[in-house]
DRENTORFI-580136 format. One record per residue (C-alpha): x, y, z. Coordinates in steps of 0.2 Angstrom, whole numbers, plus 5000, padded with zeros to 4 digits. Layout:
<recs>
XYZ ...
</recs>
This chain:
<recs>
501449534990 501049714984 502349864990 502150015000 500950124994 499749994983 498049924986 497149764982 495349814974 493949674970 493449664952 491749724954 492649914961 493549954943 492149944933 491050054944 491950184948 493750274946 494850184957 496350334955 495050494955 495950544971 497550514963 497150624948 496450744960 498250734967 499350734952 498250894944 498551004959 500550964957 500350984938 500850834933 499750804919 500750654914 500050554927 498450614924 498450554908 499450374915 498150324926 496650354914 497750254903 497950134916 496050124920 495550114904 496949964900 496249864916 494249884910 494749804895 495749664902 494449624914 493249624901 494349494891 494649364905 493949324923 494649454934 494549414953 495649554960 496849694954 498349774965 498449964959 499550114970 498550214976 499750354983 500650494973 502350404980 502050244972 501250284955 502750404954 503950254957 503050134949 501550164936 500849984938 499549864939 499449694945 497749604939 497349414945 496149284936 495449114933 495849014920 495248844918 495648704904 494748534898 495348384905 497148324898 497748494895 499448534902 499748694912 501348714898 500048704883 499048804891 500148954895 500748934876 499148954872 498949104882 500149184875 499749174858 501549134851 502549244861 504149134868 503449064886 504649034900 504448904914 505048974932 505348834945 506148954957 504549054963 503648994977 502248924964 502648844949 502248974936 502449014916 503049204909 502849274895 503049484890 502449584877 502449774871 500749874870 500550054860 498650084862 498850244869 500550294861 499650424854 499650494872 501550464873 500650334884 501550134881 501149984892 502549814895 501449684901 502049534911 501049394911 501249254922 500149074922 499948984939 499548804939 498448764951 499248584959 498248424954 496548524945 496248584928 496648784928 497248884939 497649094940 498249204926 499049384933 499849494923 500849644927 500649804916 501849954918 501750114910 502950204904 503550354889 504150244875 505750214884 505350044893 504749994908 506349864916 506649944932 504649924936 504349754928 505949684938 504549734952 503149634945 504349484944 504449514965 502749514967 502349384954 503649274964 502549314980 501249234974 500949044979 499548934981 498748915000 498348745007 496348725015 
</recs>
């Protein structure tokens, strides 16, 4: 699911400690301040996400090579909904009035929406956000990723078209 380069941490990890400290390490001894400043960004924007939802799992890279190609994040939760809810209404709902997509052509029937974030403009830092709802089959809820790339203001397409691979990755596993 995840490329070359990219690690799959547990929840728990992220909030206690600094899963890029030896990626800053790195990018400060090549003096590349920038990434400094993305990853922080990036730790900071996934603390607050996991503190928003149910976070199981995130998929970060963890090499100077794949941060420089792709300054991303790939976070996983729960979501669960009352009983008569459709997966439909309940992406919509996600998504807070944003226009939701239906994609029958992954290998899980899923729901995408996108949207812009400038928190840390200020830092000449912006985030495009892919978030994708997962139906599980026959139960109430399912899993909710989303896909955040960084980038300088000047858009993020090349790296989301990536989180649209490893969103399409993702499926559902029978017992």
């Amino acid at each position: 699911m995840a490329p070359p380069g990219w690690r799959r941490h547990r929840a728990e990890e992220l909030m206690t400690q600094n899963p890029f400290a030896g990626f800053e390490q790195l990018a400060r001894d090549a003096g590349r301040a920038d990434l400094v400043i993305q990853a922080r960004a990036l730790t900071a924007e996934l603390r607050s996400s996991m503190r928003e939802g149910r976070v199981l799992e995130i998929h970060l890279p963890t090499t100077l090579e794949a941060v420089e190609a792709a300054s991303a994040s790939l976070t996983i939760a729960r979501y669960r909904t009352e009983e008569g809810v459709t997966a439909e209404s309940a992406a919509a709902r996600i998504a807070k009035a944003r226009p939701v997509e239906r994609v029958d052509d992954a290998a899980a029937l899923q729901f995408r929406f996108r949207f812009e974030s400038t928190r840390y403009a200020e830092q000449g830092v912006y985030a495009s956000h892919t978030m994708a709802v997962f139906p599980r089959p026959a139960a109430s809820g399912g899993l909710f990723a989303t896909f955040t790339a960084l980038h300088d203001g000047s858009g993020a397409e090349p790296v989301l078209a990536l989180g649209d691979v490893m969103l399409a990755s993702l499926t559902w596993r029978t017992p």
